[in-house]
Every structure is written in structure tokens, then in C-alpha cells.
N, C-alpha and C positions, 0 to 999 in steps of 0.2 A: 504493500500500500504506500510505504513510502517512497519506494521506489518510481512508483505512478505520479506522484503529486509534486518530486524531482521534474521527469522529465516532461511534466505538464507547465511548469512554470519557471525553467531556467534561465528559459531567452528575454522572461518577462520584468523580471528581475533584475536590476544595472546597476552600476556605481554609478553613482553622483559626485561630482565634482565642482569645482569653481576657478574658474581663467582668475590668477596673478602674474600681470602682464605674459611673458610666455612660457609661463610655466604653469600646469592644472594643480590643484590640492585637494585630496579628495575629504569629502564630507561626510557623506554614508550612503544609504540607501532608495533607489526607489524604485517604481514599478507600474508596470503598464495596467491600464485598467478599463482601455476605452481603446479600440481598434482605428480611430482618429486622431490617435497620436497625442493619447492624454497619459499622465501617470500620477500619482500618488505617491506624497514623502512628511515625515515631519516639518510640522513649518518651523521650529527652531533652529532645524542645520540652514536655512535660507536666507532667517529674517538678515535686513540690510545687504543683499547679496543682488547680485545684478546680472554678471557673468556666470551662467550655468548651465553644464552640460552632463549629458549623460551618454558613457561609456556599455555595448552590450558585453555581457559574459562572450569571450572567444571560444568556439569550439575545438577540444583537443582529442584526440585520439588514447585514449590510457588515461598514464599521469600529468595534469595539465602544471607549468613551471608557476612559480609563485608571482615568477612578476614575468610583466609582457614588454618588450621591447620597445613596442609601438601600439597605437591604439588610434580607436577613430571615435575620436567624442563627437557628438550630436549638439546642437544648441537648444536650449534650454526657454520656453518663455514661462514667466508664473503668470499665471490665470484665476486663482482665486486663493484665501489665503483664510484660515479663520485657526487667530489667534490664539483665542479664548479654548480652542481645544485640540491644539497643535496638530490641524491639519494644512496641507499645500499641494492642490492643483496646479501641475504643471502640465506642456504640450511641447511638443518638439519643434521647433522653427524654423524648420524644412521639410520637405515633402520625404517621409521615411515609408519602406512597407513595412508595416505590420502584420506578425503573425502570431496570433495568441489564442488564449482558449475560451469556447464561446461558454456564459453561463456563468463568470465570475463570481457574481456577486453572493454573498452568503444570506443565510437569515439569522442574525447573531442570538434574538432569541431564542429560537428552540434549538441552541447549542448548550448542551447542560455539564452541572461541573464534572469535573472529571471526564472529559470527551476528550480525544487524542486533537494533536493541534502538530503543527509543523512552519517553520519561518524559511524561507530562503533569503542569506545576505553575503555580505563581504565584511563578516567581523574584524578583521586582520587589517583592512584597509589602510586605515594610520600608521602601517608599521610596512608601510609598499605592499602588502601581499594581499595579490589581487584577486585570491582564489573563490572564488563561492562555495557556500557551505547551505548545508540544511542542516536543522535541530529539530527532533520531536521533542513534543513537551504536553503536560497535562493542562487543563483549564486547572487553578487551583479559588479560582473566587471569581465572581461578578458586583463590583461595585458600581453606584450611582456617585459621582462626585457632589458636589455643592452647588456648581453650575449645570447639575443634571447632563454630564456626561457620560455615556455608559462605556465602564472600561472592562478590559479582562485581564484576570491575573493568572498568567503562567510560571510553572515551575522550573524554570531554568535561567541561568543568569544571560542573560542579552549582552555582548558587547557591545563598543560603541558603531562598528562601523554599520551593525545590520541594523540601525534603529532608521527607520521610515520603510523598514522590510513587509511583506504580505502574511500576516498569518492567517493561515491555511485551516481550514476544519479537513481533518484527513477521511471523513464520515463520506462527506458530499464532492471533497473536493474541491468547495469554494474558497472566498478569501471573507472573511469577519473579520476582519485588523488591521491596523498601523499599527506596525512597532515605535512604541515611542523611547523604550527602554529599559533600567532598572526601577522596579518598584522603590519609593523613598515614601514611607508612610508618615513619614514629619511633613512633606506638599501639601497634603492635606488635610494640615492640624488649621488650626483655628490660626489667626497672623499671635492673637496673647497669648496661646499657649507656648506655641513653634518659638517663640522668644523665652519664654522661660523652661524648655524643655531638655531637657540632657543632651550628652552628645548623639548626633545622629545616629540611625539607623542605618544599617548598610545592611539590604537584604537578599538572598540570592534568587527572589522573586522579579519575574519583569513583566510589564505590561504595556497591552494595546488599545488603542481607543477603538473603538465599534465603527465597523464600516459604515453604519446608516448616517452617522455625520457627514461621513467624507460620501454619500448622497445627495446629500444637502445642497454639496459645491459642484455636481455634475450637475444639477439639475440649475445650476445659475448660468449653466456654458450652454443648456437647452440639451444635453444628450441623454439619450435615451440610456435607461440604467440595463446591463447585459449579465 
């Protein structure tokens, strides 16, 4: 199964980056979502950012090397952005083909806890290694934030490069998530308490925000949800 839900979403899945004059840096993750050349990322790796491109996973035969020689980044435009629950609508700014799989989108409600889940990213990224990875992982909780965001808590730690990554219900097959990252359950405290509250928490939980947000911002570009 996981093997299927690998090679259903490897090519859909990119590094993201950012032009410093001529040199790229890469950011983290993102991912196609819209056969029209749209994708999906955390808006935090973006905000203030202007020069943005997206890099595809290269195809290699066997063992693929850690870093790639050369690469053909894509340009990057942001199309919709909603801060408040750290999502980023982005499209490509050339005419790309797209090939990806039809029926994406998930139903995050009837995804219940403990339901297998799976992320494709490029955890390694900030350290040049440009490989893709897949993680399975459990649902371990369903929270409503404060600003009624619905997030999901998975049980594995997220590094930084896969966060704007897809996860994946491995049931259906679809995508329920932005990877946003490591759970930090002090974000969430109260602003009085988180000031008088001990050292932080560091926990080996991460989570995603619920795809039906990042609906919200398809539906301001007018495309039809798939």
C-alpha cells in the first residue's frame, strides 16, 4: 500500500526553493494539486519571498545520488495566501505539462484516529540532499484550534525540509494535509499562559492543517476541487 501511494505521488511532490541572485536556497516543500499548474505549501516558508521556484523529483534508475548536478527549477507565482492558517496557493508561471492523479482531494472527516497516513518530502533539503522520502505514520489526534482550524496530529517527527509536504490517507489514497510541521503545544497556549509557562515542549508529534482550508483558496482561483 505504500508502495502505491509512492509511486502515485512522487512526481507531484517538488522542492521548493527561492532565487538569491544566482544562486537557489531551498525552502521545503510543495505539491501539485490542480492539473492547471497549481500547488500547495506552507505559507510561512514564502511569506516576504518573491523569487520562487519549484524543482521536480528527477527520475533515477536504482539508487538515486543525494545531490543533483543540475536541475530545472520552474517559476513560481503565489496566488492566494491565508495566513491565519498557514496555507499558500501557488501556480507555475509557464506553461508546464502536468501529470498527476485524478481524485486528490481527501475527506478529512471521516479519516478517524489511528488511520494509517503517509507524507512525501525532501526532509534533508537544508543539508543539499535532495532525495525524496516517504514516512508512514498514524493519525494520533484531531484538534480544532482557536481560530477553528482543523489540524491533524501525526506520530512521527516531520523534519524541516518536508513541511508544506501532502499527507496522504493511505485508506483512499487521497491527500487530507499540509504538512506544517513539528507539533509545539505551547502555539496554542493562551498569549498569559505561553509567557509564564516553562521551558518549551519539544515533541516528537507533527502536524497538518486539513485540506478543506486549502479548498477555500482553490475555490478563490474558480477551480474546480478534483
Amino acid at each position: 500500500m505504500l508502495q502505491n501511494i509512492y509511486f502515485q505521488y512522487k512526481g507531484a511532490a517538488m522542492m521548493l526553493f527561492k532565487k538569491e541572485g544566482e544562486q537557489v536556497a531551498f525552502r521545503g516543500t510543495a505539491f501539485l494539486i490542480h492539473p492547471r499548474g497549481y500547488l500547495l505549501t506552507a505559507a510561512h516558508l514564502i511569506i516576504g519571498i518573491t523569487d520562487l521556484m519549484a524543482v521536480p523529483m528527477e527520475e533515477h534508475p536504482g539508487f538515486a545520488p543525494v545531490r543533483e548536478e543540475t536541475v530545472a527549477p520552474i517559476p513560481l507565482e503565489i496566488r492566494q495566501i491565508d495566513r491565519e492558517r498557514d496555507l499558500a496557493l501557488l501556480k507555475f508561471g509557464q506553461e508546464v505539462e502536468v501529470s498527476m492523479p485524478d481524485h486528490v482531494m481527501g475527506i478529512p472527516e471521516e479519516v478517524p484516529i489511528g488511520n494509517s497516513v503517509a507524507c512525501l518530502g525532501y526532509p534533508f533539503g537544508y543539508y543539499h540532499i535532495y532525495t525524496q522520502l516517504i514516512k508512514q505514520a498514524a493519525v494520533a489526534g484531531k484538534i480544532l484550534s482557536k481560530n477553528q482550524t482543523r489540524i491533524f496530529l501525526f506520530d512521527t517527527l516531520i523534519h524541516d525540509g518536508s513541511i508544506g509536504a501532502p499527507l496522504v490517507n493511505l485508506y483512499d489514497g487521497r491527500i487530507i494535509g499540509v504538512v506544517g510541521g513539528r507539533f509545539l503545544p505551547q502555539d496554542l497556549m493562551p498569549e498569559h499562559l505561553r509567557q509564564s509557562a516553562e521551558a518549551p515542549i519539544k515533541t516528537d508529534i507533527s502536524y497538518a492543517v486539513s485540506i478543506e482550508h486549502a479548498a477555500r483558496l482553490m475555490e478563490k482561483e474558480t477551480l474546480a476541487l478534483i
